[in-house]
C-alpha positions as CSV (number, residue, x, y, z in Angstrom):
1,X,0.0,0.0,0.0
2,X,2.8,2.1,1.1
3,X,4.6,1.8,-2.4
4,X,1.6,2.6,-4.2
5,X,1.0,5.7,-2.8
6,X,4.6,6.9,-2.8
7,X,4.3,5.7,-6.7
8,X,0.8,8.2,-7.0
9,X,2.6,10.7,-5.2
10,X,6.3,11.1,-6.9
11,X,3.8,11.2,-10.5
12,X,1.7,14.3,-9.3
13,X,4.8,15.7,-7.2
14,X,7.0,15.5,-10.0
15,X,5.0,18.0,-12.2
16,X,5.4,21.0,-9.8
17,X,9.5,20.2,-9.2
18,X,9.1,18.1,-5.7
19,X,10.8,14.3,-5.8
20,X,9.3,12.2,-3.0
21,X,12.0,9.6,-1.6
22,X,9.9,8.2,1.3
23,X,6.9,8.0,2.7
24,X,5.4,7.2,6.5
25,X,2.1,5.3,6.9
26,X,1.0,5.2,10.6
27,X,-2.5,4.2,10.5
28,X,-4.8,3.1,7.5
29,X,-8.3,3.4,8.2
30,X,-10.0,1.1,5.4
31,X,-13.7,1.7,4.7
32,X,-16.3,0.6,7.5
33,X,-17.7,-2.3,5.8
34,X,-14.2,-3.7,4.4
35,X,-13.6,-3.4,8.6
36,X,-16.8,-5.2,9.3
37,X,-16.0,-8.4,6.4
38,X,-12.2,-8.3,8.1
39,X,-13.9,-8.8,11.9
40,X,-16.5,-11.0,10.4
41,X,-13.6,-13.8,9.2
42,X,-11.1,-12.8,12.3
43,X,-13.8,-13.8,14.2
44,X,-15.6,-16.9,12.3
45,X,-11.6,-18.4,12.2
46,X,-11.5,-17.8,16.1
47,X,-15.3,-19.5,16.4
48,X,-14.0,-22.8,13.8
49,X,-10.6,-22.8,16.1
50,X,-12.6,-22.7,19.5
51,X,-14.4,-25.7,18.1
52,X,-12.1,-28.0,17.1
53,X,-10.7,-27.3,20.6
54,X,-13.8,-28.2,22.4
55,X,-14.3,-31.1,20.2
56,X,-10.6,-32.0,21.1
57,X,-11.4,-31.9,25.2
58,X,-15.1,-33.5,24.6
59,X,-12.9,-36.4,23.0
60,X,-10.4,-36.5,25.7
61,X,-13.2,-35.9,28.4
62,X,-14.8,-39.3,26.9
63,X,-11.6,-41.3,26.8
64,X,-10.7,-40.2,30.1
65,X,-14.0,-41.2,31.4
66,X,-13.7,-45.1,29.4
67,X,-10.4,-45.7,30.8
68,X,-11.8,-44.7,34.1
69,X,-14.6,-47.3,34.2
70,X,-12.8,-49.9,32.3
71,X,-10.3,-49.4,35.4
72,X,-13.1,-49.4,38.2
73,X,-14.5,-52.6,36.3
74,X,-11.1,-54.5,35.8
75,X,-10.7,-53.8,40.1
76,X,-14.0,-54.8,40.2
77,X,-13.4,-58.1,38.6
78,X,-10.0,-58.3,40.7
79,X,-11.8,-57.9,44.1
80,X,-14.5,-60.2,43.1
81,X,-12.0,-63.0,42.3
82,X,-10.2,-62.2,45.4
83,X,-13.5,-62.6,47.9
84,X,-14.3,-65.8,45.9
85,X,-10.8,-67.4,46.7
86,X,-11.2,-65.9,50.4
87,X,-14.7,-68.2,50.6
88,X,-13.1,-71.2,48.8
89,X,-10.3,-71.4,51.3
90,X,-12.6,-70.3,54.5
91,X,-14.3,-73.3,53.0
92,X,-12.0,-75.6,52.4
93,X,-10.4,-75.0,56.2
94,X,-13.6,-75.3,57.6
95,X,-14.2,-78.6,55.8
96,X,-11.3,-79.7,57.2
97,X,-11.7,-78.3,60.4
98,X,-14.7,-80.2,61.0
99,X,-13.8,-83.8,59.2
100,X,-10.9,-83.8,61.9
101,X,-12.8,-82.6,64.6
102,X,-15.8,-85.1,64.3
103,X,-14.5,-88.3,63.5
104,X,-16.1,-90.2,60.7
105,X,-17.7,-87.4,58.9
106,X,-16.5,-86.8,55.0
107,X,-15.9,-84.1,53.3
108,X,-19.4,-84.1,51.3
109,X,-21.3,-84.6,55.0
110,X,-19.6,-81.5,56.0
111,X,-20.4,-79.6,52.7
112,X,-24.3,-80.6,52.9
113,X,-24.2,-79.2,56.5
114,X,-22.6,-75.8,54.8
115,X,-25.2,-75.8,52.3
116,X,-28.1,-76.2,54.8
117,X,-26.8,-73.8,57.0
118,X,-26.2,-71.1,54.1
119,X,-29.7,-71.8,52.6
120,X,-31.2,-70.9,56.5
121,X,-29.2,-68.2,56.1
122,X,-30.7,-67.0,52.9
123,X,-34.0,-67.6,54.0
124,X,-33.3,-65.1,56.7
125,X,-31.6,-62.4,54.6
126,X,-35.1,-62.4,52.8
127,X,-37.3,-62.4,55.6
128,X,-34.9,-59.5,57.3
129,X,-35.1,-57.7,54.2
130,X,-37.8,-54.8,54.3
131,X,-37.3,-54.3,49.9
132,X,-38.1,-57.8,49.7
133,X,-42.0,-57.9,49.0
134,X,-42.5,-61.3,47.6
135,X,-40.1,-64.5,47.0
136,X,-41.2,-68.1,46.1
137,X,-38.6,-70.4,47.3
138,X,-39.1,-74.1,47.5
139,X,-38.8,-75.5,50.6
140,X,-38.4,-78.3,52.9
141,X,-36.0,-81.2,53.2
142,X,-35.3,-82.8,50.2
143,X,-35.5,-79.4,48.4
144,X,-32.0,-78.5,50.5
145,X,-30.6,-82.0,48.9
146,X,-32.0,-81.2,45.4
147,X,-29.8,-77.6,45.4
148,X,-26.9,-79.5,47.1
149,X,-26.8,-81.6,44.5
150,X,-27.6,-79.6,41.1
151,X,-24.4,-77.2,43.0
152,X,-21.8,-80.7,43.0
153,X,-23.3,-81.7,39.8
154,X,-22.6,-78.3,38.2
155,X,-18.7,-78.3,39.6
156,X,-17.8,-81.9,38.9
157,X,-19.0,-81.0,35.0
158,X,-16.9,-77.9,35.1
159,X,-13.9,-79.4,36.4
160,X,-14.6,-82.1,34.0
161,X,-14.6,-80.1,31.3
162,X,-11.4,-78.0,32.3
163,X,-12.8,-74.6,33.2
């Protein structure tokens, strides 16, 4: 800009003896609505950068948030494993525990006097319970047996079949 009017001016200059060398622009003032177009994109750039930016933290908000709960679920799982080995050795000492305190008991008389005992247990957990509003549990004697031995059914086929 600054060339082009020092060209326009050396051209009129020139005809009344005058030879401009250099020129100072401090401030150009374009036209009002060239300034309003030049604000419009300064600012629609600013608006299209602000939103990639927030697209970038929504992204890393989300990810942040997955690797969270995949963490809370994967300690989950770990604490759940660990209070299942806790109750298959309290188990297992208690088993035998008992066969060696009260001679000529096995092991499977000992378990079915577990499972009786945990399915009182149960019964009382849902009695106790004020949420609980109706449950329909078989029950009596042989029931007790029948659970017992769907529960050793169901392991001797899993530890037959490797799992």
């Amino acid at each position: 800009v600054a060339k082009a009017v020092l060209e326009e001016l050396e051209k009129v200059m020139s005809d009344y003896g005058y030879s401009i060398e250099h020129i100072l622009m401090v401030d150009i003032i374009p036209d009002a609505a060239v300034r309003r177009a030049m604000n419009d994109i300064n600012a629609a750039q600013r608006l299209q950068l602000a939103s990639v930016y927030k697209g970038e933290a929504e992204k890393i908000h989300l990810v942040k948030k997955a690797e969270g709960e995949a963490e809370a679920k994967y300690l989950s799982g770990v604490g759940i494993a660990k209070q299942r080995q806790a109750i298959t050795d309290g188990l297992r000492e208690n088993i035998l525990n008992f066969s060696h305190s009260v001679s000529g008991t096995s092991a499977k008389e000992v378990m079915d006097l577990i499972m009786v005992t945990q399915y009182f247990d149960t019964i009382k957990e849902l009695g106790d319970n004020s949420k609980t509003t109706t449950v329909f549990i078989p029950h009596g004697p042989g029931h007790v047996k029948d659970i017992g031995d769907q529960i050793r059914t169901g392991m001797m086929e899993a530890s037959s079949s490797g799992l």
